[in-house]
C-alpha positions, 0 to 999 in steps of 0.5 A: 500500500502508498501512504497518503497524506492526510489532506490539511485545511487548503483541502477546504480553501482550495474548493471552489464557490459557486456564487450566482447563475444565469441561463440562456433564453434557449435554455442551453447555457448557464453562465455562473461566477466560479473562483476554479483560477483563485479569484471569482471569474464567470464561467459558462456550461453549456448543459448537454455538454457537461464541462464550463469554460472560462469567459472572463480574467478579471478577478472580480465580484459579479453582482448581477448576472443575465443574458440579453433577452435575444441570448446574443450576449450577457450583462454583469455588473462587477465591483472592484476588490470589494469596494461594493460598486457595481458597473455594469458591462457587457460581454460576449458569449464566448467570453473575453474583453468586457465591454463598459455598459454603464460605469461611473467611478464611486457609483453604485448601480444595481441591475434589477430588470431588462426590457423584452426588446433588450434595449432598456436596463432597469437599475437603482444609483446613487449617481445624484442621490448618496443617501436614498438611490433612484430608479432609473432606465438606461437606454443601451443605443443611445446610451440616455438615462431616464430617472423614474423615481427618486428616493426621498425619505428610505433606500429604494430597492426596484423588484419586478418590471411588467413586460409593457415597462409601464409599470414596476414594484418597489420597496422603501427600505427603513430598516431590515425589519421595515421594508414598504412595498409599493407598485408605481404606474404613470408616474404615481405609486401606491402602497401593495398594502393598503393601509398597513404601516411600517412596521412590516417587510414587503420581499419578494415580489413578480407581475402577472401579464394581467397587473396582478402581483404576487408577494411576500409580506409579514404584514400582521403576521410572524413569518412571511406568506404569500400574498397577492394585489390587484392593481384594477380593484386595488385590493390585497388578500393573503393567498398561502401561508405556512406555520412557522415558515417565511416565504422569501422567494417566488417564480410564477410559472410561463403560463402563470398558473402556478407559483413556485415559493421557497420558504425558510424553516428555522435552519433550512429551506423547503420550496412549495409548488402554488395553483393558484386556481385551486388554491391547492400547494405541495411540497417539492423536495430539494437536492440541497438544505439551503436554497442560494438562488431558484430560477425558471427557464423559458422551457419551465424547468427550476434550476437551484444553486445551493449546499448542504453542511458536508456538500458546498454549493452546486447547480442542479436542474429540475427535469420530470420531477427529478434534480439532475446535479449540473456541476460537482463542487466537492471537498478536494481529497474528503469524503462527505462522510469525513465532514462534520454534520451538525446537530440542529440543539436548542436551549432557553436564554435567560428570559426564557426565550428559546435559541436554535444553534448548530453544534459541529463536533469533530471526529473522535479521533480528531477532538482536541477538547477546545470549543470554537463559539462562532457568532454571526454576523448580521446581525438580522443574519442566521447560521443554517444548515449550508456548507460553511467552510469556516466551521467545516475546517475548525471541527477538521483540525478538532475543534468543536463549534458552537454557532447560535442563532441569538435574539435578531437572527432571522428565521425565527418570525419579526418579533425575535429578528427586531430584539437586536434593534437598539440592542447589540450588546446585552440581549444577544451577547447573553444569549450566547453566554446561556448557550456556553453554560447550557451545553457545560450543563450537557458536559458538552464544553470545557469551561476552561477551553474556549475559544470566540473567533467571529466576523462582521457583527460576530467580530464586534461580540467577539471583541465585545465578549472578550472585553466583558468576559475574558476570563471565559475564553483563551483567545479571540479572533476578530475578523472585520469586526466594529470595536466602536459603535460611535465610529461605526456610524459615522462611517458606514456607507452613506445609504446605510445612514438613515437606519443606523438610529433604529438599527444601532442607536443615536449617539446622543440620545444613547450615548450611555449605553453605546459606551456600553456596548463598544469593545473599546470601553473594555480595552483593559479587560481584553488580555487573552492572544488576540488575531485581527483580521481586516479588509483595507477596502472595507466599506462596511466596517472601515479599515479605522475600526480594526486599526484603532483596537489593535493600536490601543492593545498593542500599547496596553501590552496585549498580545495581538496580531494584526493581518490585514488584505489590502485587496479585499474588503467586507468578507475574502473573495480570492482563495490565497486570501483565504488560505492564508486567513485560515492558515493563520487561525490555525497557526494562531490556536495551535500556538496559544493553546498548545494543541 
């Protein structure tokens, strides 16, 4: 027998991530964002063939993603090194040199819609409106923009455009937990729920060739359901709900005599086929746990992008109900079997309140005692039952992982996701401390051997939890994380602005408890090895964030290391980026603990 070496964590960095698709109005093509060269290109299948083709070199994040309505080329709107600003180009369907379609340095243009004859695009920008974007038509010949709503008093977001251009929905985006809907004719809008305040979330929504439009709302309700509103009578009537389940997407079918709806369902998807003659649903099974994106063909066929916790992402096409798997993303060199699958627990919080978390333990003859706490970022975000590489190699090189999905998370109804609003630092940050003593109690946890690594919002609680809490932890690592909640508002991308007071707080009506909830208060307390890791271009959580608690600690004499990706920004697209990330963290544990 040849010994083999035991694959290391590159095995999980080196596989690559399937990001988003489009597929051909023949229904030939899909086009997808894969990072097979280390960096994000878009790549084409041509399905009865079987194996992609690479159509562009330019290493970078592809944020909308169509073909022209005739299929003679695509559309694609790329930021750059993670800067958040799309611009839209166009490229041939072989691939190659991309061709600037709407560009404008500093500007971001979102591509939600494309007119039947393919001369128009329908996009939001901030070109004349930092703060609230507007809905504007770009005629691709003459190369004019028409601007059809301005945004005044909440961030537009354009949704669903009738096939006559006459008329569009859209949202007022208030907050994550207040989100209007409304449909705009000739000029006039009006509300898809009559009457209904704020206090709800209008999501995605489609138009019938009769002006009828479907929609998710919450409006009056925990979870979103199917609704519809009749342009003519303008009346709104709910027309599908699930218990404890939100729909959050829906596709009417060619004909439109059915929709398809995915639902979330605690930690995992589920998708419903709707007559909407009968009134009548059944379930359609999936090939995957979580649905990243559901799409219909001209031809009628479903093609889903989405993963499992031991599978990463993957295209698969619904063909006489049956899924046939398109692409085959696997773990280089690993069984899924050799991958952890974890366990969906829960437990009460110190109100009573139930949390929902995913527990990933290691093999027996990999554990090395220490648990990993892993908060997520958000924080109206959730960890579900997807492939996630970062808990997939901590559990590989022995660690356990506790992910809670604490008070704001999403999915579990707009009560719980609305508790972290003006409240960063206490509820959730409990919540979490109960999960530790809950699963001590479960003699699932040493006590003595934990470790809190988290990003973006679950950066800012692992610098939190450490400040507030050291003693219950041997080492933090803070990727991208806020460490003072007054700069973090001064410096959040303009259209984010008018929700920070909801969302965050008001630096002078809330100073005392924004103190209290900053990282920074605590610098004194934070005394274990610390790893810190940042985006230069990060337009979210700025640069000054990481910079001003590392500077501040380097000073008090903790032990701190400091890694920064001056081609990255919010989160680590590029796959040496991301080797090194990880290759550092477990670099950084094994030698702080001595595993």
């Amino acid at each position: 027998m040849i010994p083999f070496k035991k694959p290391d964590v590159r095995a999980f960095l080196k596989t690559y991530s399937i990001k988003t698709f489009a597929v051909s109005p023949d229904t030939k093509t899909i086009v997808f964002q894969a990072d097979f060269t280390g960096a994000p290109e878009l790549w084409a299948l041509e399905i009865e063939k079987g194996f992609p083709y690479q159509l562009t070199t330019i290493g970078q994040s592809v944020y909308d993603l169509r073909f022209s309505k005739d299929g003679s080329y695509i559309l694609a709107s790329f930021d750059y090194d993670g800067d958040e600003k799309p611009q839209i180009y166009a490229l041939p369907l072989k691939g190659g040199e991309l061709t600037p379609v709407r560009t404008l340095p500093g500007t971001h243009f979102f591509v939600h819609a494309q007119s039947e004859d393919g001369k128009r695009l329908y996009y939001t920008s901030d070109e004349s409106n930092k703060t609230y974007f507007d809905i504007c038509a770009y005629d691709i010949e003459t190369e004019q923009e028409r601007t059809l709503l301005k945004g005044d008093d909440a961030r537009l977001y354009l949704s669903a455009l009738s096939e006559d251009e006459q008329v569009f929905t859209y949202a007022k985006f208030y907050s994550n937990t207040s989100i209007v809907g409304y449909l705009w004719k000739n000029g006039e809008s009006e509300p898809l729920i009559p009457g209904a305040d704020n206090e709800h979330v209008t999501g995605d929504s489609t138009l019938g060739k009769d002006g009828t439009v479907y929609f998710s709302t919450n409006a009056g309700e925990e979870f979103s359901y199917l609704a519809r509103y009749n342009r003519k009578s303008k009346t709104f009537e709910k027309v599908f709900q699930l218990d404890q389940e939100s729909i959050k997407s829906v596709l009417l079918s060619k004909d439109e005599s059915s929709l398809y709806v995915v639902a979330s369902a605690g930690v995992q998807d589920k998708c419903y086929s709707f007559d909407i003659e009968t009134g009548t649903s059944n379930e359609v099974s999936l090939p995957v746990t979580i649905v990243e994106k559901l799409t219909m063909t001209n031809s009628g066929e479903l093609i889903v992008l989405g993963s499992t916790p031991t599978k990463p992402k993957n295209i698969y096409r619904y063909m006489q109900s049956e899924w046939m798997q398109l692409t085959d993303v696997r773990i280089m060199g690993l069984e899924e079997e050799q991958l952890s699958e974890p366990e969906v627990i829960r437990y009460p919080s110190y109100d009573g309140l139930e949390i929902e978390a995913l527990l990933y333990q290691p093999h027996k003859e990999n554990k090395n005692g220490y648990t990993v706490l892993l908060p997520h970022g958000g924080p109206q975000w959730a960890d579900v039952l997807s492939y996630d590489a970062q808990a997939q190699i901590l559990a590989y090189e022995g660690y356990q992982v506790f992910s809670p999905n604490y008070r704001g998370s999403t999915r579990y109804g707009a009560s719980f996701t609305k508790l972290v609003e003006g409240d960063w630092g206490e509820g959730p940050r409990l919540d979490i401390l109960e999960g530790l003593d809950y699963l001590e109690s479960k003699d699932q946890l040493q006590s003595d051997k934990v470790i809190v690594l988290g990003g973006s919002y679950g950066g800012y609680m692992t610098l939190l939890l450490h400040g507030r809490h050291p003693e219950r932890f041997k080492a933090a690592v803070d990727i991208c994380g806020v460490s003072n909640l007054f700069s973090f508002i001064e410096t959040v991308p303009e259209s984010w602005k008018p929700i920070m007071d909801r969302w965050v707080g008001h630096p002078e009506r809330d100073k005392d408890r924004l103190v209290k909830d900053s990282p920074i208060t605590y610098l004194e307390k934070m005394t274990k090895p610390m790893l810190v890791v940042q985006g230069a271009n990060d337009p979210r959580v700025v640069k000054e964030e990481s910079d001003q608690i590392v500077e501040a600690l380097q000073k008090q004499g903790t032990e701190i290391e400091y890694l920064v990706f001056d081609d990255e920004g919010h989160g680590f697209t590029k796959i040496e980026n991301r080797i090194s990330l990880y290759e550092t963290v477990i670099r950084f544990l094994k030698e702080h603990l001595h595993v």
